[in-house]
N, C-alpha and C positions, 0 to 999 in steps of 0.2 A: 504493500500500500504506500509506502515510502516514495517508492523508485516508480512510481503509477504515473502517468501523463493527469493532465487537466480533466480534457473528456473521459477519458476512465474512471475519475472523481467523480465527475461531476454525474456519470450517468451509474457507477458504484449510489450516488447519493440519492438521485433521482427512486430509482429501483427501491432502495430502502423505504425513502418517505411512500414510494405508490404505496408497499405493500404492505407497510405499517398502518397506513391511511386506511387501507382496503381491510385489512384485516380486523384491524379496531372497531372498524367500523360496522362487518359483518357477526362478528362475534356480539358487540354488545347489541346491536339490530337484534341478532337473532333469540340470545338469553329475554331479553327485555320483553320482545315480541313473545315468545315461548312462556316468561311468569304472567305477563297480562292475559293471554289465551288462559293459562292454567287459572289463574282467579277467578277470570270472567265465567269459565266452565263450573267452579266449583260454587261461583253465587248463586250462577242460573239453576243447580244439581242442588244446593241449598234451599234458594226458596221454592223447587218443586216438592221438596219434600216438605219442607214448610206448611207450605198452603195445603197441601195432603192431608197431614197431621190437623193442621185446624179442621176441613172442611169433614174431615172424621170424627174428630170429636165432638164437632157440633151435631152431627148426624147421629152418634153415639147421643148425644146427652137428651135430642127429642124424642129416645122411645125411654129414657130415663123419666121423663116428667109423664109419661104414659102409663110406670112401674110404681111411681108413686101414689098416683091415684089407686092404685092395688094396694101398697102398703097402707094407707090410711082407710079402706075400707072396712067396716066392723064387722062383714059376714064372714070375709077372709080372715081377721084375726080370730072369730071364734071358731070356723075350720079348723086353725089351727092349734086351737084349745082343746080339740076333739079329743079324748081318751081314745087308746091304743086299742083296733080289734071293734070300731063301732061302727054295725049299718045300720042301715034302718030309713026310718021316716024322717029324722032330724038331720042324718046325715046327706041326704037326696034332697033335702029343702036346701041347705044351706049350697049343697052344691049350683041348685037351678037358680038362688036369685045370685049369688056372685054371675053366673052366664049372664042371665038376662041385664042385671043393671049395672055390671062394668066390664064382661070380657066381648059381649056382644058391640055395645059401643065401640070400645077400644078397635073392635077387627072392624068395623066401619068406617074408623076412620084413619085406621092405615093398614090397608091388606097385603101389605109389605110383611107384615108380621106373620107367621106362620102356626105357632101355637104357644099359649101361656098355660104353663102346671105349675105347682103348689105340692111339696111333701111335706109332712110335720116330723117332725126328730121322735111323735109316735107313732110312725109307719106308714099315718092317713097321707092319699095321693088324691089328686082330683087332677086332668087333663084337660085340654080346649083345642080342637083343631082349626086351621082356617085353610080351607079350599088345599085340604092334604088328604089323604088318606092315613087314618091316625088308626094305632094299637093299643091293648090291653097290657096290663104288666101284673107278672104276677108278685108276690111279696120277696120274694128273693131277689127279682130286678129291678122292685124299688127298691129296696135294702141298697145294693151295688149302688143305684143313681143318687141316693141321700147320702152315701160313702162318698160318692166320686165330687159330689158337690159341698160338702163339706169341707173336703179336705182342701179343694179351690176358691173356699170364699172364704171372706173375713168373720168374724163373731163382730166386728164394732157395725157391720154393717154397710161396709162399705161395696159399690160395684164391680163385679167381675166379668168382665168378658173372653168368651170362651169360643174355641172354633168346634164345636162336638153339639150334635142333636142325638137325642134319645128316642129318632126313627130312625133304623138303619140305611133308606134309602134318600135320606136328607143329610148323608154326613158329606162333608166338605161340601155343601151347599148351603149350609144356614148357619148364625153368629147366634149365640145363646147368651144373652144379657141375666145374670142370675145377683141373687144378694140375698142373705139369711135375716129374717122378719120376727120381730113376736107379735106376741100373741095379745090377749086382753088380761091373763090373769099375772103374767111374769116380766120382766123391764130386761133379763137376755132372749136372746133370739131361741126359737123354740121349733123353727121351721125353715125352708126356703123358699122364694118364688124367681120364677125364671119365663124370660119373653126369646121364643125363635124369631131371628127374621133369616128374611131370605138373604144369602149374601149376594145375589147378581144385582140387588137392585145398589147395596153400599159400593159395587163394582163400580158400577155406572159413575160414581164420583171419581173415579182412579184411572178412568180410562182418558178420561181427556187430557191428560199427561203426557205431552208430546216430545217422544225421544226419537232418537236416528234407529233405524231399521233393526240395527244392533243391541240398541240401551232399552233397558225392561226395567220396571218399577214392580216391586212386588214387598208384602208384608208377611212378617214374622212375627210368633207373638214368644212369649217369656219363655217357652221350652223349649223354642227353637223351630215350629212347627212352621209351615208357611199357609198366611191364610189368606195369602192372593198373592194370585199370578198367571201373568200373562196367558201361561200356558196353562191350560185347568188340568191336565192331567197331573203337573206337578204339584195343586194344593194339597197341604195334608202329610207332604215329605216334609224331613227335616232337615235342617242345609249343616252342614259338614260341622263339627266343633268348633276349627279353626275359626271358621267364616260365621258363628255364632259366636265367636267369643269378641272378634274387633267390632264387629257389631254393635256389639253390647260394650265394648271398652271405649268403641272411637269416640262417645259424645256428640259434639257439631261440629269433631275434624273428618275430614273424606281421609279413606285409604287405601292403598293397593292390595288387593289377593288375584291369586290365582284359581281358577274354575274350568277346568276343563282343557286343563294344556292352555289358556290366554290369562295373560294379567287383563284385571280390571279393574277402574276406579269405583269405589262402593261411598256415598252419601246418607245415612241414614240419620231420622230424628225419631226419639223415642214419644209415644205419646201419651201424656201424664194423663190423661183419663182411662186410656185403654190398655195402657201397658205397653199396645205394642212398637213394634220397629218399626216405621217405614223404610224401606230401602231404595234409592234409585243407583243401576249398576251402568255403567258404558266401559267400551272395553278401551284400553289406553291407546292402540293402534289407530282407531278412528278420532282419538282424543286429539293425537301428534299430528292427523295430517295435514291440518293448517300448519305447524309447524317445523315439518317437513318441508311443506312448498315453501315457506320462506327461505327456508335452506338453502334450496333448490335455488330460486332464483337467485337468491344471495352469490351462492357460487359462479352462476354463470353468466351473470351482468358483473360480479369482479373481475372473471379473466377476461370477459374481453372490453372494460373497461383498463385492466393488466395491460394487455395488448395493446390499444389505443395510448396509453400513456407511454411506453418502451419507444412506442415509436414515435412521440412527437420530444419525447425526450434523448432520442438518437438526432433526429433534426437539431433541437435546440442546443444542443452539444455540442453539433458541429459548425452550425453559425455564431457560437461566442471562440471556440479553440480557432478554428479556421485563423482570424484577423488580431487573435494574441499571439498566436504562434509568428505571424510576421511580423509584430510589435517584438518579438524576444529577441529575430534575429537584426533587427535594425539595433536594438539595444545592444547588441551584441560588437557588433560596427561600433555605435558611441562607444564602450567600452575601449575598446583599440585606437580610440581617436579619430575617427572616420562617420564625420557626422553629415550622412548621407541621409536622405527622403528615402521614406520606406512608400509603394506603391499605395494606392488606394484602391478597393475592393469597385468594379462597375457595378454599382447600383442608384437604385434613380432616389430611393429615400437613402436620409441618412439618419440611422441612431445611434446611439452612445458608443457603439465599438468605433463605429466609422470616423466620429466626433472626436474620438479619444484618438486615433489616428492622426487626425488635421493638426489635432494641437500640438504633438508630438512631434512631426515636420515643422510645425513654427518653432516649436522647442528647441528644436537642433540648432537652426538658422540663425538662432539669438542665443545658444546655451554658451559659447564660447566668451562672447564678449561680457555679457550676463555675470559670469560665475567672477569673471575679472573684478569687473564693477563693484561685484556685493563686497566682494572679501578685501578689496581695499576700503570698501566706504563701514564695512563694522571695524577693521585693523585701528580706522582713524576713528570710531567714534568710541571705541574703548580705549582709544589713548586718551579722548577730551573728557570722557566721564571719572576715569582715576584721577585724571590734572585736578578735574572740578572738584572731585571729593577731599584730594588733597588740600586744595586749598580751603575747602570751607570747615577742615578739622582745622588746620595752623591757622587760622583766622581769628575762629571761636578761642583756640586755645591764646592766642598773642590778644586777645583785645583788651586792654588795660587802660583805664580813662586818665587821660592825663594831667585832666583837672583834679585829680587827686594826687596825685605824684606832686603836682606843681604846690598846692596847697600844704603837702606836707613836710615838702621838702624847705617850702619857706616857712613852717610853724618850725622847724629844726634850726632855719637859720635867725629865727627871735631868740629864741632859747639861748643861741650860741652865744648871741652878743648881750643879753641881756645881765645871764646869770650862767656861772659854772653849773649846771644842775643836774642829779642821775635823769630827769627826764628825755635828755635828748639821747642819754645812753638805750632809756626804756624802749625810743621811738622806734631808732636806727635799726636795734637788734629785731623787733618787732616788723618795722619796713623791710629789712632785709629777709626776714624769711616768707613776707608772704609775698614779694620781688621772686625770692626765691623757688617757690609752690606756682608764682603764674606759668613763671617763661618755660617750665618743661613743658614741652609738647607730646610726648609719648601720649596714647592714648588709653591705656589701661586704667581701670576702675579701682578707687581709693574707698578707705571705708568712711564712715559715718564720724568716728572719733576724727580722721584727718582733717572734715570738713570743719569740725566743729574749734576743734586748733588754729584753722586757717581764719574760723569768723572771730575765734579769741584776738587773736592780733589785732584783726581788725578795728576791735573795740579798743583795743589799748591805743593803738594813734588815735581813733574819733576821739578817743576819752580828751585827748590833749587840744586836738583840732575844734571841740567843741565846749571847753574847758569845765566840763562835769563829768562827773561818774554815771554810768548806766550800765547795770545787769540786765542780763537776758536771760529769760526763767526759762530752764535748758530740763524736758518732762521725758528725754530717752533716754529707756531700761538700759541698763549697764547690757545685757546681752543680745541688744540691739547695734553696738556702739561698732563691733568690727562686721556690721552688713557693707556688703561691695557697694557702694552709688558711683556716679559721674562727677567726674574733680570740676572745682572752680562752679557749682553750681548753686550752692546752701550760699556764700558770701553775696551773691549778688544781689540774693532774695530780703538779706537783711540788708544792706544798702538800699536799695530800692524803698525798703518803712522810713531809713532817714531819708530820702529824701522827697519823698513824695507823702506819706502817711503823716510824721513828721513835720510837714513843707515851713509852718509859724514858728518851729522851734521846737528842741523836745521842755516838756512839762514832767513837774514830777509824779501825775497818773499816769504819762505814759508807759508802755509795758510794751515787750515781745516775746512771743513764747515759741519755744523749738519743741516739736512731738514727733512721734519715727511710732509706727507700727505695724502688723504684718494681716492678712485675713483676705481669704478668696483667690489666691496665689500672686498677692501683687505687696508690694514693700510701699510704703507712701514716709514722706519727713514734711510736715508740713511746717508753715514761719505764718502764725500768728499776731497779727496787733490791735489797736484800739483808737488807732490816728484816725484821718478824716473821713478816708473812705471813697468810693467811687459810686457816683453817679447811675443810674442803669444803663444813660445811651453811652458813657464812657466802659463802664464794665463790659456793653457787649462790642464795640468796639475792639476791647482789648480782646475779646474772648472770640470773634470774628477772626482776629492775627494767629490767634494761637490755630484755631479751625483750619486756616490760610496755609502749612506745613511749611514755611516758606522762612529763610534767612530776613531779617531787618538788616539793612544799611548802615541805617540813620535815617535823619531826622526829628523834625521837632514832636513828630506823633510819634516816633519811638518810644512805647513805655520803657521806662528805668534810664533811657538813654542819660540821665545826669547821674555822675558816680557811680558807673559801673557798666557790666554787659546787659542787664537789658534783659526784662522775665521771659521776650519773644525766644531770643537768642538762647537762652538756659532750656525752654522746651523745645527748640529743634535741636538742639545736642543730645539731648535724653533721648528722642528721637532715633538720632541717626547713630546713638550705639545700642539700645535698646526693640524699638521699633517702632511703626506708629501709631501702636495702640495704648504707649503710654508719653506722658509727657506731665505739662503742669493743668490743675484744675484752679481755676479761681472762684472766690465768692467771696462778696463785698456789697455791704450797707452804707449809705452815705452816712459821715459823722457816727458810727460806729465798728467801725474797725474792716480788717482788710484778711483773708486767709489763703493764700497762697502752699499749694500742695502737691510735690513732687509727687509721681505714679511711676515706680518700675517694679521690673519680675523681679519675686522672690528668690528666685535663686541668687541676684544679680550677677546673670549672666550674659554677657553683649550678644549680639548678633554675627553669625560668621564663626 
C-alpha cells in the first residue's frame, strides 16, 4: 500500500467506502426492516387473540346471566333439598314447574343452548333437552357425572367451563357451563347445575379470524385439550406437553415451537373467565418472506449499484491521476532546474486539475525571479526588525532625564560651597549607584528587593533636593522581595507621584505605598498615593496610550515625561520582555489618590 500509485488509492479507497456504504446500509435496512415486520406480526397475532378472548368471554358471561336466573330460583333450590332415593308426586311437581317457568323460557330465548340438568350431592338428577335427542341415566352414571363435576368445579361457586357433554353423541360438539349451587336449607353448595351449548355456534365468533392459508387459531382449555379448531377432526386431542407447557408459561410473549417437522410462531392469551388459551399459530417460513424479499432485493440492487460505482470510480480515477501525473513530471524538470510548461490537457471546460495546471506554468515563469525577490526582501527585513528591537531595548534602558542629573548635580555643588557636610558625601554615593543601576543595558530580570534599593537612593537625593524627609510605606512580604521583575521600572512609578500627584508640593498627609503580590498566575507590585489624582478624560487618555502598545517619544502629553521615563514607557518594556498580556493597570480619583500596578507572570519568566 506504500509503494501503490495514486489511482490505486484512490480506487483501493473508493471500493472501501462503496462497500462499507452498501453494506451498512443493507445490513441495518434489513435487521430494522426484519424487527419492525416481527412487531408489526406479533401486535397484529396479539390483538387477534385479544379480541378472541374478549369476544368469548363476553359470549361466555350471556349464558352466565341465563344460569343465574337458575340459581336464584326457589323450585331449583328445593330440588335440590330433595332427600336421597325420593319419587313421587312432589318430586315430578317440582321437576315440571322448574320446565315450564324457567328452562322452557331460557330454550326460547337462546336455542343455542342444548340442555340444562341439575344433580344434588343426594343423587337426585333432573334433565332438559333442546331440539336433541336426550337419554336416561341410571344411578351409577349419575354417580360418575356428580364425581366428574365435582371434582371440576369450585365449592365457592364459582364458573366452570368444560369441553364434555353427558350425551355421547354431542361430545366435542357442545361447551358445558357448570357451577355447584345450594340449596334452601344449607349456605355450602349441596348440588350442581350445568347449561350445554352448542359449540358451532361460539365457532362462528373465531372464524372470522383472518390468517394466511397456513396460520390457524385454535383453543385449549386447562388440560391441554383443544376445544376449537380449524380442523374439527382435531377437537378433543390434546397438543403435545411441550407445546402445552409454553403455552401456559409464555403469558403475552409469542414463541417458537416446532409441530410437525416446521417451526412456528405461537400467540396465545389466557382467558380469565374461561380459563382457556386462545392460541393463534403461523409458521415462521411465511412469517420471513417479506423479509427474505428485502434480502433479496437488498443484495441485488447493491451489486449492481457495486458495479455502477467501480466503474464511475475507474473513470474518476483516471481523470484526476491522468493531469497529476504530468504535474509530477514537470515538477520533476523544476527540481533539476529546468522550468519548463508542462502541456495542457485539450478540453473545452476547465476544472480544478486543469486550473491547477495554468497556475503552475505561470509559477514556473515567475518562480525564478520570485524566490530571488522574497529571500532578499525577508534577509532585509529581519535585519531592520533586530536593529529596531535593539534599539528600542538600549533606549528604554539609556533614558535618564537630565533635568534630574542637572538639579542634582547642582544641589551637590551648594553643599560644596556652602558647608563641608557628610550630605554631599550621602548624595554622591547615592547618585552614583543609581548612575550606576541605569547605564547597564543587559536585559535580564532583577528582583523586587533590587528595585526597591534603586527607589531607596532615590529618596535619599529627593530627600536633599527637596529638603525634607519622606518614607515610603514599603507592605512586601519578605518572600516576595527576590520575585524576578523588569529593572528601572518601580523608580519611575514613584517619581512620576513626585511629580505629578505631588505637583503643589509634598504635604505632611502625603503618603506612598509599595504592595507586590501573587494570585491567578500573575505577580503584580503596585505604587500607591493620595496626591491629586486624575481626571476621567485625563485617566483614559493615559489608559488609551497604554491600550496604544506603542513607545512615547516625548512630548508635553507624555505622562511622567518630567523626572523620569514615563509610566507609557515602563509598560511597553514589561511588555516587550514579558508579553502583551501584561503590563501597567491604572486607577485614579480626582483629589484622591493615584494606583498604579505593574502585571507580570509569576514565574517571572521573559519571553524567548
Amino acid at each position: 500500500m506504500k509503494r501503490a500509485s495514486l489511482y490505486q488509492k484512490l480506487f483501493l479507497y473508493f471500493l472501501t467506502v462503496i462497500i462499507v456504504s452498501l453494506t451498512t446500509v443493507g445490513i441495518v435496512t434489513y435487521y430494522a426492516s426484519s424487527q419492525e415486520l416481527d412487531r408489526m406480526v406479533e401486535g397484529q397475532l396479539s390483538q387477534m387473540v385479544g379480541n378472541a378472548a374478549y369476544h368469548t368471554d363476553l359470549y361466555l358471561k350471556s349464558y352466565e346471566r341465563s344460569m343465574v336466573s337458575l340459581l336464584t330460583n326457589k323450585e331449583v333450590k328445593r330440588f335440590i333439598d330433595l332427600p336421597a332415593g325420593l319419587e313421587g308426586y312432589e318430586f315430578y311437581e317440582i321437576q315440571k314447574q322448574i320446565k315450564e317457568y324457567v328452562i322452557d323460557p331460557i330454550f326460547i330465548r337462546n336455542p343455542e343452548i342444548t340442555a340444562v340438568y341439575s344433580i344434588s350431592f343426594n343423587g337426585n338428577a333432573v334433565y332438559y333437552y333442546n331440539e336433541v335427542t336426550g337419554s336416561s341415566f341410571t344411578p351409577e352414571q349419575i354417580k360418575e357425572q356428580l364425581a366428574f363435576f365435582k371434582t371440576n368445579t369450585s365449592a365457592y361457586g364459582s364458573l366452570s367451563v368444560l369441553n364434555r357433554s353427558i350425551i355421547e353423541s354431542q361430545n366435542n360438539r357442545t361447551i358445558t357451563l357448570v357451577r355447584q349451587i345450594r340449596g334452601l336449607t344449607s349456605s355450602e353448595p349441596q348440588g350442581i347445575l350445568a347449561i350445554a351449548l352448542r359449540s358451532a355456534e361460539l365457532s362462528e365468533l373465531w372464524k372470522g379470524i383472518e390468517l394466511t392459508s397456513t396460520g390457524f387459531f385454535f383453543i385449549v382449555d386447562e388440560r391441554g385439550r383443544i376445544v376449537y379448531h380449524p380442523q374439527r377432526e382435531r377437537i378433543g386431542e390434546t397438543v403435545q406437553p411441550e407445546l402445552k407447557r409454553s403455552i401456559v408459561e409464555s403469558g403475552l410473549q409469542s414463541f417458537v415451537a416446532e409441530e410437525n417437522g416446521e417451526r412456528r410462531l405461537y400467540q396465545s392469551r389466557k382467558s380469565s373467565y374461561s380459563g382457556w388459551h386462545l392460541v393463534v399459530s403461523m409458521p415462521m417460513a411465511e412469517l420471513r418472506k417479506p423479509v427474505d424479499t428485502i434480502r433479496v432485493t437488498s443484495i441485488v440492487v447493491g451489486l449492481f449499484t457495486l458495479v455502477f460505482a467501480l466503474w464511475l470510480a475507474f473513470r474518476f480515477g483516471k481523470s484526476i491521476t491522468g493531469p497529476i501525473r504530468t504535474l509530477k513530471e514537470g515538477m520533476r524538470e523544476t527540481e533539476k532546474g529546468n522550468w519548463a510548461t508542462i502541456p495542457l490537457p485539450e478540453q473545452r471546460q476547465r476544472d480544478e486539475i486543469v486550473e491547477l495546471m495554468i497556475r503552475y506554468n505561470l509559477m514556473v515563469n515567475r518562480l525564478s525571479e520570485l524566490v530571488d525577490k522574497v529571500y532578499q526582501a525577508e534577509l532585509k527585513n529581519h535585519e531592520i526588525q533586530l536593529e529596531r528591537q535593539k534599539a528600542e531595548f538600549q533606549s528604554l534602558q539609556l533614558q535618564i532625564n537630565p533635568h534630574f542629573l542637572y538639579n542634582t548635580l547642582e544641589t551637590i555643588v551648594c553643599y560644596a560651597f556652602v558647608e563641608d557636610s557628610d550630605e554631599i558625601s550621602e548624595i554622591v554615593r547615592a547618585l552614583a549607584y543609581m548612575l550606576r543601576y541605569s547605564v547597564q543595558t543587559n536585559l535580564e530580570e532583577i528582583t523586587v528587593a533590587n528595585e526597591l534599593k534603586h527607589v531607596l537612593n532615590f529618596m535619599i537625593v529627593l530627600k536633599h533636593r527637596v529638603g525634607r524627609e519622606f518614607e515610603i510605606d514599603v507592605a512586601v512580604k519578605p518572600e516576595l522581595l527576590l520575585h524576578k521583575m523588569v529593572r528601572l521600572t518601580l523608580q519611575p512609578l514613584v517619581e512620576n507621584v513626585f511629580q505629578h500627584a505631588f505637583e503643589g508640593g509634598v504635604e505632611d498627609y502625603h503618603c506612598i505605598r509599595i504592595d507586590a503580590g501573587e494570585g491567578d498566575g500573575t505577580f503584580w507590585v503596585s505604587v500607591e498615593d493620595n496626591g491629586n489624582g486624575m481626571p476621567e478624560d485625563r485617566l483614559a487618555e493615559v489608559r488609551e496610550k497604554l491600550e496604544a502598545n506603542r513607545l512615547v517619544d516625548g512630548g508635553d502629553d507624555a505622562p511622567g515625561k518630567k523626572g523620569g521615563i514615563g509610566i507609557v514607557n515602563v509598560h511597553r518594556r514589561i511588555q516587550m520582555v514579558f508579553g502583551e498580556q501584561y503590563g501597567l493597570h491604572i486607577e485614579s480619583r480626582l483629589d484622591e489618590g493615584t494606583k498604579v500596578t505593574m502585571v507580570m507572570p509569576s514565574t517571572g519568566r521573559p519571553l524567548g
